[in-house]
C-alpha positions as CSV (number, residue, x, y, z in Angstrom):
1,X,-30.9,1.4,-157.0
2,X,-28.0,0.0,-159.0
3,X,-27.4,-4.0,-157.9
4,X,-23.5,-4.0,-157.3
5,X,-21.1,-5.9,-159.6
6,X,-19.1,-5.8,-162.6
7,X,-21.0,-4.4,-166.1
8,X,-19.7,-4.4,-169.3
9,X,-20.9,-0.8,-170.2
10,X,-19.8,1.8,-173.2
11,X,-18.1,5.0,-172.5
12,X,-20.9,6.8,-173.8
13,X,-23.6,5.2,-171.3
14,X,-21.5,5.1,-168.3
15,X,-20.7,9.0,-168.3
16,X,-24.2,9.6,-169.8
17,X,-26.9,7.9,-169.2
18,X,-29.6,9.0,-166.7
19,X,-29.4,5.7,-164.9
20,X,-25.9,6.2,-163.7
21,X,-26.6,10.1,-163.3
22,X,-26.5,9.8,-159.1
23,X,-23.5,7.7,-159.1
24,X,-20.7,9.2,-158.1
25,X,-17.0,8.9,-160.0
26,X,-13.7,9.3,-159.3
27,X,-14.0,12.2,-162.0
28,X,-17.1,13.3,-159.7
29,X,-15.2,13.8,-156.8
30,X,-13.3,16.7,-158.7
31,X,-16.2,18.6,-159.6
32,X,-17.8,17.9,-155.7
33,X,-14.9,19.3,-154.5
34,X,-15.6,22.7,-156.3
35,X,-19.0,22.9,-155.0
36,X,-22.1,20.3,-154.8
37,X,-23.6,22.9,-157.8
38,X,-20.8,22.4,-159.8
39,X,-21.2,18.5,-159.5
40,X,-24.8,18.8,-160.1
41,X,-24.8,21.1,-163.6
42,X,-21.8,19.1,-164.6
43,X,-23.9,15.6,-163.9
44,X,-27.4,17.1,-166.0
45,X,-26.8,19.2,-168.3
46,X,-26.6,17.3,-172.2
47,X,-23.1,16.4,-172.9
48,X,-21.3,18.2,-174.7
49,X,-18.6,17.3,-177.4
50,X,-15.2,15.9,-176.5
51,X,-12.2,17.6,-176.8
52,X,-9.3,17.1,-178.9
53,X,-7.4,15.9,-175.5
54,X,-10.2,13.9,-174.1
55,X,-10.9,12.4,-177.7
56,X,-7.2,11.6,-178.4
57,X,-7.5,9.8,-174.9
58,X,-10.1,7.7,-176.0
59,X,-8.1,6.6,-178.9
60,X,-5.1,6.0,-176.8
61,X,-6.9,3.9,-174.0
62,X,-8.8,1.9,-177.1
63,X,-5.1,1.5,-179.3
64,X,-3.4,-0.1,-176.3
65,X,-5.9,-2.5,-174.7
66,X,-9.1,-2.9,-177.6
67,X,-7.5,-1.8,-181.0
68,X,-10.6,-3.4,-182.7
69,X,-12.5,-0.3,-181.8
70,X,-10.4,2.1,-183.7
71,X,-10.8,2.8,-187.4
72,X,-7.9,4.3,-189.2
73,X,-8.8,6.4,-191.7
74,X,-7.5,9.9,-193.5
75,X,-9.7,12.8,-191.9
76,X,-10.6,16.0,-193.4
77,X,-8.8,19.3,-191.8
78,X,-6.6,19.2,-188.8
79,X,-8.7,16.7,-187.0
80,X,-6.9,13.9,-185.8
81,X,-9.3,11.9,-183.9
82,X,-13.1,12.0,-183.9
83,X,-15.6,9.7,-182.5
84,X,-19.3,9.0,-183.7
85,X,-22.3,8.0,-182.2
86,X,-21.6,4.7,-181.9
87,X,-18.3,5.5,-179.6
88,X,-16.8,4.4,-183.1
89,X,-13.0,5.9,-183.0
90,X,-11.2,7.2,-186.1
91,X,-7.5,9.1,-186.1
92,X,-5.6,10.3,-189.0
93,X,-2.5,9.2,-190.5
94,X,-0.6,11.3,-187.9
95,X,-2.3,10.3,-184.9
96,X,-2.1,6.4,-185.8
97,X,1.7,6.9,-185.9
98,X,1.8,8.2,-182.2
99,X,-0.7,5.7,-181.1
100,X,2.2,3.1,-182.9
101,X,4.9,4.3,-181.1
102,X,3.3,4.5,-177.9
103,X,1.8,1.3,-178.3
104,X,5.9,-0.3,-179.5
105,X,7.1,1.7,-176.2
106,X,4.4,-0.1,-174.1
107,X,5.1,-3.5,-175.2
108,X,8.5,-3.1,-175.2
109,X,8.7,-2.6,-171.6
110,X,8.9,-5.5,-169.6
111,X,6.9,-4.5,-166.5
112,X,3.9,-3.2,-168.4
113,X,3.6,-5.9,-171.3
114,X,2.9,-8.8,-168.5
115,X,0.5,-6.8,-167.0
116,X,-1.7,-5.4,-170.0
117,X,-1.1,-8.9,-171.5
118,X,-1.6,-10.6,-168.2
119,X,-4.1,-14.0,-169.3
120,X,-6.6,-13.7,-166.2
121,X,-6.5,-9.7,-167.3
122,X,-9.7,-7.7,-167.7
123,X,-10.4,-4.7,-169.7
124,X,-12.7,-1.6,-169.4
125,X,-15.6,-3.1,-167.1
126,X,-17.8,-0.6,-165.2
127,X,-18.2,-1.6,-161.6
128,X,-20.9,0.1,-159.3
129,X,-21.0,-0.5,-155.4
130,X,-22.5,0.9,-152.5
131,X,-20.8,2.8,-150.4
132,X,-19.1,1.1,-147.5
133,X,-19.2,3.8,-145.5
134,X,-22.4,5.9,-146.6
135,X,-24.9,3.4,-148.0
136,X,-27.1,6.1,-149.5
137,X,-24.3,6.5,-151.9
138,X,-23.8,5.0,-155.1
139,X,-20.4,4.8,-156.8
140,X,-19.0,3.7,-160.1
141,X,-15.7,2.9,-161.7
142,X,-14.4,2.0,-164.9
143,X,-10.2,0.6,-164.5
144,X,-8.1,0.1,-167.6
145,X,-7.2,-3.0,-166.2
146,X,-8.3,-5.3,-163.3
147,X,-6.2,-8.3,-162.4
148,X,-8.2,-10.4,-159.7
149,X,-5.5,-12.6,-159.0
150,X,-3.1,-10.7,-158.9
151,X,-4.9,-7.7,-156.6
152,X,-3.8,-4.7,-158.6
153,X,-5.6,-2.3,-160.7
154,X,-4.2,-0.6,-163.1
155,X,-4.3,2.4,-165.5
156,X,-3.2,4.0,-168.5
157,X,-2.1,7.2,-168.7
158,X,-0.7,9.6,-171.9
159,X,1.3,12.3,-170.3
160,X,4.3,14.9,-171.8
161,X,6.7,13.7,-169.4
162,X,6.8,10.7,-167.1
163,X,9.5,11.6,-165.3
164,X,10.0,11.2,-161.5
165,X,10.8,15.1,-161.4
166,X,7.1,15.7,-163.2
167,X,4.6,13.0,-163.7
168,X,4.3,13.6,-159.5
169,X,2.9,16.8,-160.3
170,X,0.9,15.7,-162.9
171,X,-0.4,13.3,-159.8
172,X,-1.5,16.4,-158.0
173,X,-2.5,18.5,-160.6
174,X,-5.4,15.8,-162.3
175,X,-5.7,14.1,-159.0
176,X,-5.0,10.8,-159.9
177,X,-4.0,9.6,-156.4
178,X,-7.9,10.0,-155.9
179,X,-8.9,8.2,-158.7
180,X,-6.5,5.3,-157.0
181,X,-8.3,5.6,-153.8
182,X,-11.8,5.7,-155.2
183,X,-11.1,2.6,-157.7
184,X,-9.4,0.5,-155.0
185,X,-12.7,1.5,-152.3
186,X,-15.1,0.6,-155.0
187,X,-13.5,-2.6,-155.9
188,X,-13.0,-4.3,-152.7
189,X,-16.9,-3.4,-152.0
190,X,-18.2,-5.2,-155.2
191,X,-17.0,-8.7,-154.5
192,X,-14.7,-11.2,-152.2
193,X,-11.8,-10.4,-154.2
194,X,-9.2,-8.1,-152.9
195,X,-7.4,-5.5,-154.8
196,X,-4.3,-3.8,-152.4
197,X,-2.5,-2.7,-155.8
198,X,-3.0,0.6,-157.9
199,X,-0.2,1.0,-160.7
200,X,-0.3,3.8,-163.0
201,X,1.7,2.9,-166.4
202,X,2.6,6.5,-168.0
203,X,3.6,7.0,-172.0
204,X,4.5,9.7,-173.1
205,X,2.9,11.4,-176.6
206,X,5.9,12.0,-178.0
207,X,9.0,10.1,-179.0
208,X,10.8,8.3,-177.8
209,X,7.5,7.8,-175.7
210,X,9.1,7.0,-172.7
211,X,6.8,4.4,-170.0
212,X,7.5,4.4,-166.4
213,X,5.5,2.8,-163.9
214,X,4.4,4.1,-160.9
215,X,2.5,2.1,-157.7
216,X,0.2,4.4,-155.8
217,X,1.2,3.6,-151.7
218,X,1.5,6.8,-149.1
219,X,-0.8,8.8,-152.0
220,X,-3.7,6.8,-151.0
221,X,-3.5,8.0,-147.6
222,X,-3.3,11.7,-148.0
223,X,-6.3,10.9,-151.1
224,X,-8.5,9.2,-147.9
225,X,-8.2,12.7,-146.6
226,X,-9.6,14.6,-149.0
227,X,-11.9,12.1,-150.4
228,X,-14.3,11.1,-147.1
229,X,-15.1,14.3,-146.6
230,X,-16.5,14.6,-150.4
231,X,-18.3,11.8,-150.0
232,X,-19.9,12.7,-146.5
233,X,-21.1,16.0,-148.2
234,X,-22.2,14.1,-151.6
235,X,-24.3,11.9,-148.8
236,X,-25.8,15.1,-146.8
237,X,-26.9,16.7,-150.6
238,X,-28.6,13.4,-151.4
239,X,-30.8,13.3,-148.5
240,X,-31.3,16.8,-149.0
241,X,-31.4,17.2,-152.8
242,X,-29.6,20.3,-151.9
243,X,-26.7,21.5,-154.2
244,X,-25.3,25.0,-152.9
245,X,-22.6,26.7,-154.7
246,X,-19.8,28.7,-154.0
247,X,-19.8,30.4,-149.9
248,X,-19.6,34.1,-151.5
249,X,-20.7,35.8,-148.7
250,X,-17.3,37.5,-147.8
251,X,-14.7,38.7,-150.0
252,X,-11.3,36.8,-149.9
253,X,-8.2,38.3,-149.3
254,X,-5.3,37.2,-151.8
């Protein structure tokens, strides 16, 4: 069993590592929503390489809030962003100009430069708590940004277009109004302080790399619905170590 609190943990352990293997995540909850098998293979088999998106998201998260962990150096080919062992990040000339301009565009806005540059501000540390709810379940979280005082949590996130008309969809598309409710659950369960804000600060990848800022409020609500019902079947599969798939016993109309 995990002892609940605040850990300063790498990337690499924290979605890796067989001691956090039961715990579930916000990015859990997507897969456990697909099936408890899916959520299973997903949480035991070796990782695998990241992506070109999930490495360039690494990069972006580490540019804006930890710079020191990014090397910039030319790379060979068309890679623009590679990561080693060590969680070590490097990007090519091209990528370290996006990173730039996304990084001016940040700063530059009013809203979002108090709060990543907020004094009492705290980057990247993994939190684990028992669940309020279902104590047989163990969860995690990782925010951008937690500012105790201040209640809010907040996160980064590179998008094409932060528009009101799309970033919404981008909402329901990657679930992000989950990842609000999960992070908020987790940490008012870890400790006495209270966190009743989730902001989402949204760049775009391309110029003029246009922010907006969005505060998750009625999306939590709908997200409660969804989520509980996750978590009450990630509970019964516990107790069970049961992880069915897919129901295929009928053939579905479309």
């Amino acid at each position: 069993m995990i002892k609940p609190g605040w850990y300063d943990v790498d990337n690499e352990v924290y979605h890796h590592s067989e001691d956090y293997r039961y715990c579930m995540t916000s990015s859990g909850l997507k897969q456990m929503d697909r099936s408890p098998l899916h959520w299973h293979t997903w949480r035991t088999l070796p990782p695998t390489g990241a992506t070109p998106a999930l490495a360039f998201g690494s990069a972006f998260h580490s540019y804006m809030l930890e710079p020191e962990k990014i090397e910039c150096e030319l790379l060979t080919g068309r890679t623009q962003v590679a990561i080693d062992d060590d969680g070590m990040i490097s990007v090519n000339n091209d990528a370290l100009e996006t990173l730039k301009g996304m990084k001016e565009s940040l700063m530059a806005c009013e809203i979002s430069a108090l709060i990543v540059n907020h004094p009492k501000a705290i980057y990247e540390r993994a939190g684990f708590f028992t669940d309020p709810v279902r104590p047989n379940v163990t969860g995690s979280i990782k925010p951008d940004i937690r500012i105790p005082e201040l209640g809010i949590i907040a996160d980064l996130k590179s998008t094409t277009d932060a528009s009101q008309v799309a970033f919404p969809r981008s909402v329901r598309k990657f679930k992000y109004d989950w990842q609000a409710w999960w992070y908020l659950r987790g940490a008012n369960s870890i400790s006495h302080e209270v966190y009743d804000k989730f902001i989402i600060i949204a760049i775009e990848k391309a110029p003029p790399y246009g922010v907006m800022i969005y505060e998750m409020t009625e999306a939590l609500y709908w997200a409660e619905t969804r989520v509980m019902p996750i978590i009450e079947k990630f509970s019964l599969c516990l107790d069970m170590d049961r992880w069915p798939g897919y129901k295929n016993t009928e053939i579905i109309e479309l």
